[in-house]
C-alpha positions as CSV (number, residue, x, y, z in Angstrom):
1,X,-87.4,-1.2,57.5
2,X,-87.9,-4.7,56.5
3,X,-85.7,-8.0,57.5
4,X,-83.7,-7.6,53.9
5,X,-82.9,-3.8,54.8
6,X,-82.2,-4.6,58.3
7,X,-79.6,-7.2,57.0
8,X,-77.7,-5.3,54.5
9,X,-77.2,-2.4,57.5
10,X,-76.2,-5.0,59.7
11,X,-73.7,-6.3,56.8
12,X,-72.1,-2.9,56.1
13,X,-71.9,-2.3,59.9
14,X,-70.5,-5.4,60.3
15,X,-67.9,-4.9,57.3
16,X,-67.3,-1.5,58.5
17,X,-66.2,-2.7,61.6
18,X,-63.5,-4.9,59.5
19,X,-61.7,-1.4,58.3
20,X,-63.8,-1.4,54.8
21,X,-65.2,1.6,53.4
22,X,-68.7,2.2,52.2
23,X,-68.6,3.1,48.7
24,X,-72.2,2.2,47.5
25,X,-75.5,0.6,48.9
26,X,-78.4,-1.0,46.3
27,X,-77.0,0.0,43.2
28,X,-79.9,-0.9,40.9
29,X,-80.2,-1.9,37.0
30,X,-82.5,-3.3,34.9
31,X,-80.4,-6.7,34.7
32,X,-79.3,-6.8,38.0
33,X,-78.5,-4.8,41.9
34,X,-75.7,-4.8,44.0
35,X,-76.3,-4.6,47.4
36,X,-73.3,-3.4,48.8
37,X,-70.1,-1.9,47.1
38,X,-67.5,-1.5,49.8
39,X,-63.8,-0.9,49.4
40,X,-60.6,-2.6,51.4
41,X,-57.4,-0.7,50.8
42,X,-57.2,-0.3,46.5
43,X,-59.8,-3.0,46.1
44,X,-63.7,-2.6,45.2
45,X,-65.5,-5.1,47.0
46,X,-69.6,-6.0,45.6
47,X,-70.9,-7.5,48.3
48,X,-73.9,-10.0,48.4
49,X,-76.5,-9.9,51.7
50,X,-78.0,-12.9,52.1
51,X,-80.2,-13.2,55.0
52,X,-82.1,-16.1,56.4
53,X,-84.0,-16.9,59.5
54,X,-83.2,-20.2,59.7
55,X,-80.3,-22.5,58.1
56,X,-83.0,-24.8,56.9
57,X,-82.6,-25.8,53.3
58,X,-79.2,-24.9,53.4
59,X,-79.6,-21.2,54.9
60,X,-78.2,-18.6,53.6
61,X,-75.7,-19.3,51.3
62,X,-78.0,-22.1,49.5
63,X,-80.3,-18.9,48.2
64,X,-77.5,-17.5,46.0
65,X,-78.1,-19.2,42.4
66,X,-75.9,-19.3,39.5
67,X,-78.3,-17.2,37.6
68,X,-77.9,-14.4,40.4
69,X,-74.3,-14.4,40.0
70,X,-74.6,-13.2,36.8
71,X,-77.0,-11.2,37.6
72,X,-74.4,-9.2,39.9
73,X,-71.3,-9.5,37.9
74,X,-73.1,-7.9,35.1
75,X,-74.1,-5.1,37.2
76,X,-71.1,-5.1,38.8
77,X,-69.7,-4.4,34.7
78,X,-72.0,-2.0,34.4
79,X,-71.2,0.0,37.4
80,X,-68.0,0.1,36.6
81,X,-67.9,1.2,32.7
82,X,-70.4,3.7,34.4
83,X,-67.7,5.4,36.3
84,X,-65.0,4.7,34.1
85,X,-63.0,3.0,36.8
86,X,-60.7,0.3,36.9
87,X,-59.5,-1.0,40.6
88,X,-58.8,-4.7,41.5
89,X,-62.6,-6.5,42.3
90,X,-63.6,-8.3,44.3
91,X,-67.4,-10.3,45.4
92,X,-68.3,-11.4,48.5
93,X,-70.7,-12.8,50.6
94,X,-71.8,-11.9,53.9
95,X,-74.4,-14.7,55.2
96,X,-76.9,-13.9,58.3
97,X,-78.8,-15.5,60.3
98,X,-80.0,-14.8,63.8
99,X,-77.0,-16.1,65.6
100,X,-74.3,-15.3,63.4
101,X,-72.9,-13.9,60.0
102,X,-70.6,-15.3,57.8
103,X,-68.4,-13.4,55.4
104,X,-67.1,-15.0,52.2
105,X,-64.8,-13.4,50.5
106,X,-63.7,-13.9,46.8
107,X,-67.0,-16.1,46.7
108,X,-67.6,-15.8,42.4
């Protein structure tokens, strides 16, 4: 398992913990992946894992680009035309380094 796979277990651990329920992990299309699709009470959550070793440069949260977004709420779209499913949404963040993690919620 490598460091990104480590950190989206330790996310959806982390988030399961909180009372959400897994739904989806790595959801992948051509345009775009979601790493995490979780859900708190009637809300779908897509969830970004963004893991960094250090908080240099800005850690974690500085890696998440505006062309990324995109990149996930165009997935996200697609996933849910897919299933033909229309809860409330929701994106997050969850932000990990070695000494902590950081969950954003509502983020883009």
């Amino acid at each position: 398992m490598n460091k990104g796979q480590a950190a989206e277990q330790q996310a959806r651990h982390y988030l399961e913990k909180q009372g959400m329920i897994f739904v989806a992990a790595n959801v992948r299309y051509p345009f775009g992946e979601i790493d995490l699709i979780m859900q708190q009470q009637s809300t779908l959550v897509f969830v970004e894992v963004k893991y960094r070793s250090s908080t240099q440069f800005g850690g974690a949260l500085a890696a998440l680009s505006k062309a990324q977004i995109t990149r996930i709420r165009r997935a996200a779209d697609h996933y849910l035309q897919r299933n033909s499913i229309t809860p409330a949404c929701r994106f997050d963040v969850i932000a990990i380094t070695p000494q902590q993690i950081n969950w954003l919620q509502g983020c883009f």
